[in-house]
Structures are given as C-alpha cells and as structure tokens.
N, C-alpha and C positions, 0 to 999 in steps of 0.2 A: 118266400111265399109262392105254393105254384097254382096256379088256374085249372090243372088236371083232379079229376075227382080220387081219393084213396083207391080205387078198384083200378082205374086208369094209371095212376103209377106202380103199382104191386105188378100187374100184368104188365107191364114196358109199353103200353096202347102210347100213341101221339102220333104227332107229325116231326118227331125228330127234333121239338125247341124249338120249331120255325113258326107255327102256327102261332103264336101268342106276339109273334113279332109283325109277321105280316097283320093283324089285325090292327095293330096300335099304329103302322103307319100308315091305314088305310083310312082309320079315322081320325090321326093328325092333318093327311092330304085334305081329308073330308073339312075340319075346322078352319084350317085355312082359306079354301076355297070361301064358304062363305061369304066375309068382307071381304075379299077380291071379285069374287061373283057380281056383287052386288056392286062394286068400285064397277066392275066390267061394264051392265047393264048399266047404269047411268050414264055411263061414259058411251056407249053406243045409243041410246037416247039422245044423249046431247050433240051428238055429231049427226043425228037425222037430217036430211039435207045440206047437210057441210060441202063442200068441194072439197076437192083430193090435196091440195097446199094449206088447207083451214084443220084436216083431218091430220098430216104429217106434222104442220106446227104443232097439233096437241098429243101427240105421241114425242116430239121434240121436246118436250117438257121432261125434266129429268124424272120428276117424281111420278109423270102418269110412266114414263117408259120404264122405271124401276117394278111399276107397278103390276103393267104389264107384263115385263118378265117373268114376275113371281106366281102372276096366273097362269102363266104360259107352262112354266115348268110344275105347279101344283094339279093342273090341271091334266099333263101328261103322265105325270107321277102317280093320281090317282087313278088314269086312266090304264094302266099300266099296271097293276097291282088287280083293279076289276075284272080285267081281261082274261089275267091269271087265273084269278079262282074258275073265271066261266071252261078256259082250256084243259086246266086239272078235273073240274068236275065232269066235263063230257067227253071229253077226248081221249077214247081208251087205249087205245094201239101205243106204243112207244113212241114211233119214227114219226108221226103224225103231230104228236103232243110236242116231241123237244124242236120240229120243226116251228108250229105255230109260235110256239115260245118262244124262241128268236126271231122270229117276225113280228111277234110284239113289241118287242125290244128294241128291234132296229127300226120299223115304222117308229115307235119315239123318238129315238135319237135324230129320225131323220127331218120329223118335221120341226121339233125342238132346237136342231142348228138352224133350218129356215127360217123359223121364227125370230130365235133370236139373232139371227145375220140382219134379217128387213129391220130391227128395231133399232140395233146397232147402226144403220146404216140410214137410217131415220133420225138417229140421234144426234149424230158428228156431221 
C-alpha cells in the first residue's frame, strides 16, 4: 500500500521512499516523548529546591536514569529529524544545506555522549 497519490506514482514525483519514513519516525520520537516529557516535568518539579547530592541520588535510581536516557536520546532523535525538514526546506545552496546537516548530526551526537556520560557517571 503506498501513501503517494495514482498521479504521483505514474509521473515517478516523491522523495525517493524516504519521505513516508522520516514521517513515521518523527511521530514515533513524537509518541514517546510524551510520558517521558511528562515523567521529565514531574521529575524537575520534584526536585525544585533539592540540593545537588538529593538531585544525583534521584538521577542514581536506576529507573529515573533509564528514564532519563530514553528522554534524552527521544528527545534528540526528534530534535534531529525537525531540524531536517527546517534545513531541507530553506536552505537552498548545496554546500550550505549538506553542511548544516552534519552539524545537526554532530551537535546530537555530541550532546547525547554528554548527556549520557553525566548519567552514567551519576549512576555507578
């Protein structure tokens, strides 16, 4: 079953198969977020006024630091996939676009190993 209209497959029109892909992961990343969002925002509620060895114990819990991770990496993964469309859709030059686009990429990567290093390192 495909998502392109009869006119749209007869002329070869699309994005190559990728279009119907990056959707479906953007609003998986989207569904997840949600109860992790909301795990998040209680979870920084609750630590309003905390001290910094009351806040590391509760990130030392196995299940908030699991939890944590999977926001961390949901939340980059969707952030990452958004960015996309905004760079594809405006960014017209070539060397400009495949630029930014690797700079998408690696800013994740790069705050996604800090992230998850301090948790790791919170954890053990």
């Amino acid at each position: 079953m495909s998502v392109q209209t009869p006119l749209a497959r007869v002329q070869g029109l699309g994005a190559a198969h990728s279009g119907t892909m990056h959707f479906w992961r953007q609003r998986i990343s989207a569904v997840a977020l949600v109860p992790l969002a909301i795990w998040f925002v209680c979870s920084a509620l609750a630590l309003i006024g905390a001290d910094r060895e009351m806040a590391a114990a509760f990130l030392a819990r196995p299940v908030n630091a699991i939890a944590m991770a999977l926001f961390v990496i949901a939340a980059l993964n969707h952030m990452v996939l958004g960015v996309r469309v905004v760079i594809e859709d405006y960014v017209h030059d070539e060397a400009p676009k495949i630029t930014l686009l690797i700079l998408n990429n690696f800013f994740a990567w790069i705050v996604g190993a800090a992230c998850l290093f301090a948790l790791v390192k919170i954890a053990i």
